[in-house]
Phi, psi and omega in degrees: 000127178292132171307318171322297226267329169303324185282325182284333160298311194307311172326297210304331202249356133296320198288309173317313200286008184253324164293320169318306178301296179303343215251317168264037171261013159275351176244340196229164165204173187065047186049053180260313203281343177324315202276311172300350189264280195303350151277004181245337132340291197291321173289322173326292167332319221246328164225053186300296151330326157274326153296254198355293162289003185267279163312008179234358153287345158255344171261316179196092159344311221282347204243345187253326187304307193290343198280299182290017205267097204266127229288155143269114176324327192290344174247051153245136176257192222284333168308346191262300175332294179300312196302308180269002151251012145264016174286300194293300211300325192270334188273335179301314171315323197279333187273323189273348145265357178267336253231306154320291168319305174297313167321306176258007170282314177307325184293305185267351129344295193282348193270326179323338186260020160294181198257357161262057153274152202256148195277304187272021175293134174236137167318116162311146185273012178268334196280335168291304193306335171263027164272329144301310163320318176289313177288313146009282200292339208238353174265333154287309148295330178299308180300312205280305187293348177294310191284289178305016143271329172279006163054050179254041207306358157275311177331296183298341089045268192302299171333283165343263157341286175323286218311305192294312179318321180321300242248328167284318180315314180320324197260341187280315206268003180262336162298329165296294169336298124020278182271358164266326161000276207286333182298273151013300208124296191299104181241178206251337160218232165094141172291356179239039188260165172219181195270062140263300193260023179259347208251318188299296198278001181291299176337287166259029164273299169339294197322288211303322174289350163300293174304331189293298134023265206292338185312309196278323142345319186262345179284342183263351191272306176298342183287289148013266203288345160276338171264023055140078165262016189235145179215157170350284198290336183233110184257356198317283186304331195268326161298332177292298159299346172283304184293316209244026151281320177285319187299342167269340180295347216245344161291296162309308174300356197260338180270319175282316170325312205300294207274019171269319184235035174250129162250000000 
């Protein structure tokens, strides 16, 4: 699966669990409809496929016939096998953590309408800045898997490097953030912590083990790739460390959206 088409399913199934949300706060209130949107999402999801086909059996038969149409296996070899299935294993994981992340952004929805929820929480300026670093970093990586397919092993190297310096900045600057917080007036636990920014740091400490996660994920792709075990033709691990480097970059953006603009 290409990433563009991986990133764009990730897209397809916030964007559902977000229509789900507008469509029963006309029936439900007290973080009812929160719950039913993430589970009628999660069944959207599950037989997403069958709805496609359903619907394109009714629009051009003729176009459902080549879509259902069933591969032959025998000519996959058994590296093609291994290959997809570890592609399903990292995307199923990837689907069962953004489906988490949607679970507790719903959570913190629903907390807002406590009557100490704090109004006037401002995003600390270390968390924009590493939402730039962080897409940088993903960017930097698209070039490094770009170059070791051109067998360009120093250029990929260097990509590589970068990705990860990026990518420990990312983690120095969510921890600052952290502490201008706490400078602010705001702590996370404590008696004088409150459930706005106790909601903040579950969130993006979760995130940073994701990130820390993929940090090691891009340290064995330089280990790899320095005994220069990636080739034209064999690309596996580094796709596999590529997807799930956006994915958390495409998570942190989603997450700084959130909490800049639901207060």
């Amino acid at each position: 699966m290409k990433i563009s088409n991986l990133l764009l399913n990730i897209l397809q199934l916030l964007v559902v669990y977000i229509l789900f949300v507008i469509f029963f706060q006309f029936f439900f209130s007290g973080g009812v409809e929160y719950i039913l949107s993430l589970f009628s999402a999660s069944l959207f999801w599950k037989f997403y496929d069958r709805f496609s086909l359903l619907i394109l059996s009714t629009v051009s038969p003729s176009r459902t016939l080549k879509y259902n149409k069933p591969r032959d296996y025998s000519e996959v070899t058994e590296k093609d096998k291994i290959a997809r299935a570890k592609k399903n294993m990292l995307l199923f994981g990837m689907i069962s953590l953004g489906m988490s992340f949607a679970g507790l952004t719903s959570a913190y929805i629903i907390s807002k309408e406590r009557a100490d929820w704090l109004t006037d929480f401002e995003i600390p300026q270390a968390f924009f800045i590493s939402l730039a670093v962080i897409i940088t970093s993903s960017v930097t990586f698209i070039l490094a898997k770009s170059a070791v397919k051109k067998e360009e092993n120093t250029k990929a190297m260097l990509l590589l490097i970068s990705t990860f310096i990026l990518g420990a900045v990312f983690v120095y600057l969510q921890f600052l953030g952290f502490s201008q917080i706490i400078e602010n007036g705001y702590f996370f636990t404590g008696s004088e912590s409150s459930i706005t920014t106790s909601f903040i740091y579950l969130v993006v400490l979760l995130h940073l083990a994701h990130i820390v996660a993929a940090l090691v994920s891009v340290l064995v792709v330089i280990y790899n790739h320095y005994k220069l075990k990636y080739t034209n033709s064999n690309t596996l691990g580094i796709e596999l460390a590529t997807t799930f480097w956006h994915f958390v970059d495409v998570l942190w953006v989603y997450l700084f959206l959130f909490l800049y603009f639901v207060r």
